[in-house]
N, CA, C and O of each residue as an XYZ file, in Angstrom:
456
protein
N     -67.061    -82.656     59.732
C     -66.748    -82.245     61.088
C     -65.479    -81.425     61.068
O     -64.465    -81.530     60.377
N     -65.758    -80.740     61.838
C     -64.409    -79.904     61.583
C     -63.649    -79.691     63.753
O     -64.383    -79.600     64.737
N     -62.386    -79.682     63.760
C     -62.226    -79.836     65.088
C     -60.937    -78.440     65.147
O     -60.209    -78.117     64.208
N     -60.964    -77.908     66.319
C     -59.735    -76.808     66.633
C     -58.614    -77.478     66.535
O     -58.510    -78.441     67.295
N     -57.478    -77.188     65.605
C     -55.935    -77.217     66.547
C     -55.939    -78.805     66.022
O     -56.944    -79.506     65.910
N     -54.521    -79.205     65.718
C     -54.625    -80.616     65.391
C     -54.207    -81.323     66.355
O     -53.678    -82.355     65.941
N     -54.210    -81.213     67.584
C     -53.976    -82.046     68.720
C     -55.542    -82.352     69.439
O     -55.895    -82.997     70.426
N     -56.216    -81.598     68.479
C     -57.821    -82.103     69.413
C     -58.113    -83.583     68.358
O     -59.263    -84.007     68.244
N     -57.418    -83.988     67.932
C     -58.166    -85.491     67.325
C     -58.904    -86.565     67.874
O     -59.631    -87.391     67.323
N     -58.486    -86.357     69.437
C     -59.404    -87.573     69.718
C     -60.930    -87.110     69.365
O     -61.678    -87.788     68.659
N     -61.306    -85.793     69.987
C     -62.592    -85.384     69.942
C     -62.984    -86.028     69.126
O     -64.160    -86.285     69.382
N     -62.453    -86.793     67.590
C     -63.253    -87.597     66.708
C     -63.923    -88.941     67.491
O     -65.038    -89.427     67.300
N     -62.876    -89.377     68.433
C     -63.873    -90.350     69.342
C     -65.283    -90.220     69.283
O     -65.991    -91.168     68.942
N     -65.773    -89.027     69.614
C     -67.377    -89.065     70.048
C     -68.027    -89.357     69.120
O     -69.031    -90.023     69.369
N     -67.780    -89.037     67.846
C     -68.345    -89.138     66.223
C     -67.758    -90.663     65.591
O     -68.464    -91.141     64.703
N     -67.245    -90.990     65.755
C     -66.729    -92.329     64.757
C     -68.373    -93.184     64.706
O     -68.950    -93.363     63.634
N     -69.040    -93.711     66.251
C     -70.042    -94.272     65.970
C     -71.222    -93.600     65.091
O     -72.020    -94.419     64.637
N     -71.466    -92.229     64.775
C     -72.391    -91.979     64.541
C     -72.342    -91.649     62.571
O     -73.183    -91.578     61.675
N     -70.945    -91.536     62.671
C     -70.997    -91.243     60.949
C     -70.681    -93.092     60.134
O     -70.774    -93.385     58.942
N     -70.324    -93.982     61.274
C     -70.766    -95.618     60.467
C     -72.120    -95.626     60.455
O     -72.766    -95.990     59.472
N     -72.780    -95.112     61.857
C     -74.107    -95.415     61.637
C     -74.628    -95.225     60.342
O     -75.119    -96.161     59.711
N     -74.531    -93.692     59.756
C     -74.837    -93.158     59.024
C     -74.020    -93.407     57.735
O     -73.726    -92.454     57.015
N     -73.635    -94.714     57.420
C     -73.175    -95.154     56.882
C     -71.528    -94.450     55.581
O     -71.239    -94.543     54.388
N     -70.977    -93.853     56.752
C     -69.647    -93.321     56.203
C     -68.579    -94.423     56.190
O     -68.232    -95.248     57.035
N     -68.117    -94.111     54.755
C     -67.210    -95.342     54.108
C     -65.148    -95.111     54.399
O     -64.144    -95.770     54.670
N     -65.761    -93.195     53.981
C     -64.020    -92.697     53.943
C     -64.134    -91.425     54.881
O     -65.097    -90.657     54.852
N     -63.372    -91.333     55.461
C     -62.857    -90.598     56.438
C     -62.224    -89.237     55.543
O     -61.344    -89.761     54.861
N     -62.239    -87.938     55.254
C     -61.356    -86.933     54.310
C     -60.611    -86.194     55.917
O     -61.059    -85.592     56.892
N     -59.292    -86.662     55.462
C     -58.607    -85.354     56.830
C     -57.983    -84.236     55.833
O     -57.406    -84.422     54.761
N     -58.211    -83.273     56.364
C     -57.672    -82.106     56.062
C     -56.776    -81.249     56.578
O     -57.351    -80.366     57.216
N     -55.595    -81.140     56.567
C     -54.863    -80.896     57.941
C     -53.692    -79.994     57.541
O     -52.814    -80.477     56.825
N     -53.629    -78.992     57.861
C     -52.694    -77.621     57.440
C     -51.759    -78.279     56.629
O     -51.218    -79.269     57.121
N     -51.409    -77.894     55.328
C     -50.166    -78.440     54.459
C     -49.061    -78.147     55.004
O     -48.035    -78.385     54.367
N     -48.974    -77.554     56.326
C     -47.481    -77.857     56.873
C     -47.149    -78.859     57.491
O     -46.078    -78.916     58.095
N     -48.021    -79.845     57.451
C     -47.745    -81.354     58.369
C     -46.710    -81.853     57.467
O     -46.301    -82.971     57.781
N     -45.982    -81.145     56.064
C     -44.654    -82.179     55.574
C     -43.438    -81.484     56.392
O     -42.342    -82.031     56.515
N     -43.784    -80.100     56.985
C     -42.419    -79.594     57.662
C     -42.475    -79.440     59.276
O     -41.492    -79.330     60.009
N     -43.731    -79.455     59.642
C     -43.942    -79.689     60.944
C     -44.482    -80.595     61.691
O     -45.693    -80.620     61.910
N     -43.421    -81.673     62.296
C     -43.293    -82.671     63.124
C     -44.539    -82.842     64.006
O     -44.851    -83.978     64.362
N     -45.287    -81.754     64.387
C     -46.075    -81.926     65.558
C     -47.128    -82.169     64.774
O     -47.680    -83.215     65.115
N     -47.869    -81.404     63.456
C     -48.746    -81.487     62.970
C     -48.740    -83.100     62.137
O     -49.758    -83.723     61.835
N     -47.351    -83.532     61.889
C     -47.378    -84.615     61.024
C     -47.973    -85.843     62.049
O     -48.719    -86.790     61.797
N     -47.303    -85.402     63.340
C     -47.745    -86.653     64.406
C     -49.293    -86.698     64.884
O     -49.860    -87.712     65.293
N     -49.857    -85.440     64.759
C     -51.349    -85.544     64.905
C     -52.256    -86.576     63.372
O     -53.129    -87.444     63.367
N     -51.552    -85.958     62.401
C     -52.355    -86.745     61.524
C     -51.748    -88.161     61.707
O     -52.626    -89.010     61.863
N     -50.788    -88.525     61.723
C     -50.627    -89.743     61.671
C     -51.126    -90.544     62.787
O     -51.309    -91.745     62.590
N     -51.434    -89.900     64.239
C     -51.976    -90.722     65.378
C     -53.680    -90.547     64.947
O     -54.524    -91.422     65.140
N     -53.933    -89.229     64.336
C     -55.545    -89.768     63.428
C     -55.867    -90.724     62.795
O     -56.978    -91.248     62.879
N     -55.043    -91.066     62.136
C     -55.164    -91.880     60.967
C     -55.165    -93.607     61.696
O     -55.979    -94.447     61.312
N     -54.041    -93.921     62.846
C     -54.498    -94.943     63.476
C     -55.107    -94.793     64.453
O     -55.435    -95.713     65.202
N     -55.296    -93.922     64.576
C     -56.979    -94.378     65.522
C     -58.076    -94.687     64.790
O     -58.663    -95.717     65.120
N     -58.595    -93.925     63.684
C     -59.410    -94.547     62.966
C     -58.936    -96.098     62.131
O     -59.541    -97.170     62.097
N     -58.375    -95.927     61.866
C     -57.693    -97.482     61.848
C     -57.643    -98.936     62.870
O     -57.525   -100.131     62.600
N     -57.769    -98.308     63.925
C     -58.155    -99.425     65.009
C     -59.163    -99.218     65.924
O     -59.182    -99.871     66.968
N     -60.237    -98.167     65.600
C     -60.854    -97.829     66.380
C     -62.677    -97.641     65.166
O     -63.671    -97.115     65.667
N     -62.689    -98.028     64.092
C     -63.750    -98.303     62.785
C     -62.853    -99.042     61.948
O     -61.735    -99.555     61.907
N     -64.604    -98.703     60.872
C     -64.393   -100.038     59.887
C     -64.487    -99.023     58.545
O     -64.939    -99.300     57.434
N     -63.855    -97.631     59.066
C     -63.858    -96.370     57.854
C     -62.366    -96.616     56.904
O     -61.410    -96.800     57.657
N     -62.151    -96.638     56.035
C     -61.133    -96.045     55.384
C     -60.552    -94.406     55.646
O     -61.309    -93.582     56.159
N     -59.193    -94.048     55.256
C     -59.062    -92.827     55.925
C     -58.363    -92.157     54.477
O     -57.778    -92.988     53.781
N     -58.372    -90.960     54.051
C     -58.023    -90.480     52.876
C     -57.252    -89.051     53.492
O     -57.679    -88.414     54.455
N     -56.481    -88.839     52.996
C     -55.753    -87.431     52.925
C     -55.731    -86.393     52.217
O     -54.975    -86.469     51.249
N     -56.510    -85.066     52.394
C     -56.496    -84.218     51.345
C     -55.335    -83.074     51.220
O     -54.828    -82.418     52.130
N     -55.078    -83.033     49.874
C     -53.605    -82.394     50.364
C     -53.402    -80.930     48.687
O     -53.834    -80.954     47.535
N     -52.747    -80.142     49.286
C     -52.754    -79.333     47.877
C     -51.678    -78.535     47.590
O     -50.727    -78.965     48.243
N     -51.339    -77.528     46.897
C     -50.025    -76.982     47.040
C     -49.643    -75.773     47.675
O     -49.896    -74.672     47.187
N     -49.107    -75.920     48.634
C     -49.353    -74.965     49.674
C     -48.794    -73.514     49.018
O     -48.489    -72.681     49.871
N     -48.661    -73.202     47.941
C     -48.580    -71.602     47.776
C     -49.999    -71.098     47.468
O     -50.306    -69.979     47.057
N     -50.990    -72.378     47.808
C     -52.090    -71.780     47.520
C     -53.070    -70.913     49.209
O     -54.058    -70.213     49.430
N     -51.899    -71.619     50.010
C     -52.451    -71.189     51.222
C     -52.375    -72.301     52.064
O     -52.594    -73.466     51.732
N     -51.975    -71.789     53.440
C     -51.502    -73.120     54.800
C     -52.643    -74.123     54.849
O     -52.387    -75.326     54.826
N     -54.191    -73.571     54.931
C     -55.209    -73.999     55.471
C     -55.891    -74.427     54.261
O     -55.419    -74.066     53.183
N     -56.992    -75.183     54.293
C     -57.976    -75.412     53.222
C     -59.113    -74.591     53.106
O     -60.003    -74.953     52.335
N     -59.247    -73.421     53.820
C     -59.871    -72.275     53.755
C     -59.577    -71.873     52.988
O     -60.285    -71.805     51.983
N     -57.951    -71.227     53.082
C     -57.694    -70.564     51.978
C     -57.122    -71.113     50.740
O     -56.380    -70.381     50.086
N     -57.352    -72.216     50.364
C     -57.202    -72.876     49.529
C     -58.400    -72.632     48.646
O     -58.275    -72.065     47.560
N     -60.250    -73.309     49.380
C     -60.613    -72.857     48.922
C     -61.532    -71.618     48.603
O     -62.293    -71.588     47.636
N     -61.420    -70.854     49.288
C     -61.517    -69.693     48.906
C     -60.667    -68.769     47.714
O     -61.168    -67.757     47.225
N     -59.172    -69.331     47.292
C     -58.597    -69.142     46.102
C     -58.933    -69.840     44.605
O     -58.468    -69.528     43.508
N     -60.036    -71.037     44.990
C     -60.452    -71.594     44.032
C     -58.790    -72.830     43.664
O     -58.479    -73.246     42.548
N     -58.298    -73.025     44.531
C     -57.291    -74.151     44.283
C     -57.852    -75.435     44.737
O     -58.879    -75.639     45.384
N     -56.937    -76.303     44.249
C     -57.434    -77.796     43.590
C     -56.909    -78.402     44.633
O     -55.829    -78.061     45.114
N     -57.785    -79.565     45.175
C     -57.642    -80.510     46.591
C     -57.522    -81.556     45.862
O     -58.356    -81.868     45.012
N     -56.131    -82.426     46.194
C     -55.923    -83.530     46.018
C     -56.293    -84.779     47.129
O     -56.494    -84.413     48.287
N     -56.401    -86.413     46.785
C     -56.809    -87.153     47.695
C     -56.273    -88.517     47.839
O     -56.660    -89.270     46.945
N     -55.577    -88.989     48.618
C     -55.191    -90.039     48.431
C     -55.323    -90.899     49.684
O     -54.859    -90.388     50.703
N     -55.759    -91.868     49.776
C     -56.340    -93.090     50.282
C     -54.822    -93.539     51.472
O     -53.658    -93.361     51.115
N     -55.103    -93.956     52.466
C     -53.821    -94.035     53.321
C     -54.203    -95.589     53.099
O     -55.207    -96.237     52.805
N     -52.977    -95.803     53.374
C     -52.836    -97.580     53.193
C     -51.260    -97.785     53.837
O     -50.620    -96.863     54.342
N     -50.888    -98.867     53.738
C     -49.447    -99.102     54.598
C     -48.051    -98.537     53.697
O     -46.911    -98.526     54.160
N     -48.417    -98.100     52.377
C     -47.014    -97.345     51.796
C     -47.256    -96.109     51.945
O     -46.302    -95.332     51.914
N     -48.325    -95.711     52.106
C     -48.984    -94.133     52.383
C     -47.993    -93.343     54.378
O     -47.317    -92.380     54.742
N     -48.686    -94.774     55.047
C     -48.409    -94.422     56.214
C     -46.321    -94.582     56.514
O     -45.613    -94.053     57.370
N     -46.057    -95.302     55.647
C     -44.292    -95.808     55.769
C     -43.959    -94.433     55.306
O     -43.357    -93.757     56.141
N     -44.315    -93.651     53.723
C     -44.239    -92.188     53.906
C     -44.136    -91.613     54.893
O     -43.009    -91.257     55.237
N     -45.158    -91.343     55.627
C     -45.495    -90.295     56.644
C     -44.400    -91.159     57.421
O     -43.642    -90.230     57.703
N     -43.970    -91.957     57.803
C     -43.168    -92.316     58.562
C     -41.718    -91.618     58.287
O     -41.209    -90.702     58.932
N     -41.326    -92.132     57.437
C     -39.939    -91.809     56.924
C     -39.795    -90.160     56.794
O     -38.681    -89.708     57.059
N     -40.859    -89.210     56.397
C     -40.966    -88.457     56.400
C     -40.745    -87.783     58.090
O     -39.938    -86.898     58.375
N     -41.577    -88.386     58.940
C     -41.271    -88.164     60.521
C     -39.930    -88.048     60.622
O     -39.233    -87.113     61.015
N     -39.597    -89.387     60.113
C     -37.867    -89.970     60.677
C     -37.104    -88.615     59.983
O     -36.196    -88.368     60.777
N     -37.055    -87.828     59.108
C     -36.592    -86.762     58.415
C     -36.759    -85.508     59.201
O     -35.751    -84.925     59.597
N     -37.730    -85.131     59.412
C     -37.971    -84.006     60.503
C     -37.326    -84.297     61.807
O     -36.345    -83.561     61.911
N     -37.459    -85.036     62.812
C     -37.285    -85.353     63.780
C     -35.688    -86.061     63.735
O     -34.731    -85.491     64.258
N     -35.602    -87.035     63.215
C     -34.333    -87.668     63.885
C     -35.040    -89.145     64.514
O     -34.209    -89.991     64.847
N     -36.468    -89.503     64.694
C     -36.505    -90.123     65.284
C     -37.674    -91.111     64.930
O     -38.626    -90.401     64.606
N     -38.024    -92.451     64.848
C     -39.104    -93.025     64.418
C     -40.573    -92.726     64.995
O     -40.480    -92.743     66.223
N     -41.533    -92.532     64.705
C     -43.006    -91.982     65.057
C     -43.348    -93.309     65.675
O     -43.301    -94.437     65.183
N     -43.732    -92.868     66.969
C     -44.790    -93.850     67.993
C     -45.750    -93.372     68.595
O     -45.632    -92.571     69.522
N     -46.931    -93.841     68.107
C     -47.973    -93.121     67.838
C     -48.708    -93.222     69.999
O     -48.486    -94.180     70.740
N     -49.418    -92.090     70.353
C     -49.787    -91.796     71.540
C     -50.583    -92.893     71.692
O     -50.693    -93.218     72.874
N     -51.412    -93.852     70.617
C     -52.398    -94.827     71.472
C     -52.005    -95.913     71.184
O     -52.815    -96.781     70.858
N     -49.900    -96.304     71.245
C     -49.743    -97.659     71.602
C     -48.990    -97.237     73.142
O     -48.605    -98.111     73.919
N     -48.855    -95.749     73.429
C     -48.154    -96.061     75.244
C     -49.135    -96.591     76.000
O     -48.923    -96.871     77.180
């Protein structure tokens, strides 16, 4: 599935039931390699990541690569560069946290505990 703009994440709402149906185990997000320098993009993946987290029974994985290969995973692969993957779990997400706390100044609270 692919969605516009990384603030459209809920739109995954409509799909979560239909790819368990169809018996999906891991979740792959793919999400512009500037989510390590931009705050807004980091907070979309990370409010992705718990929503599928409290909202299925999917695992969620992160694909990630080196961004001189290109912002997007288009042009990633279309350069024939190498996608890395790593499994989010609670030292994965304390990263992305601390990483927030670095950009920002401020601890990440994710939009679906207001």
């Amino acid at each position: 599935l692919s969605f516009p703009g990384v603030s459209s994440f809920m739109m995954l709402m409509d799909h979560i039931d239909f790819l368990e149906e169809k018996g999906t185990k891991i979740l792959v997000v793919l999400f512009d390699a500037d989510f390590k320098t931009n705050h807004h993009v980091l907070a979309a993946l990370m409010n992705l990541c718990t929503l599928i987290e409290n909202t299925s029974t999917m695992s969620v994985a992160i694909g990630t690569w080196d961004s001189t290969g290109g912002k997007g995973v288009d042009d990633v692969l279309l350069k024939g560069g190498k996608i890395s993957y790593k499994l989010i779990d609670h030292t994965v997400m304390d990263g992305l946290n601390k990483l927030y706390l670095k950009l920002t100044g401020n601890d990440f609270v994710s939009v679906l505990s207001r």
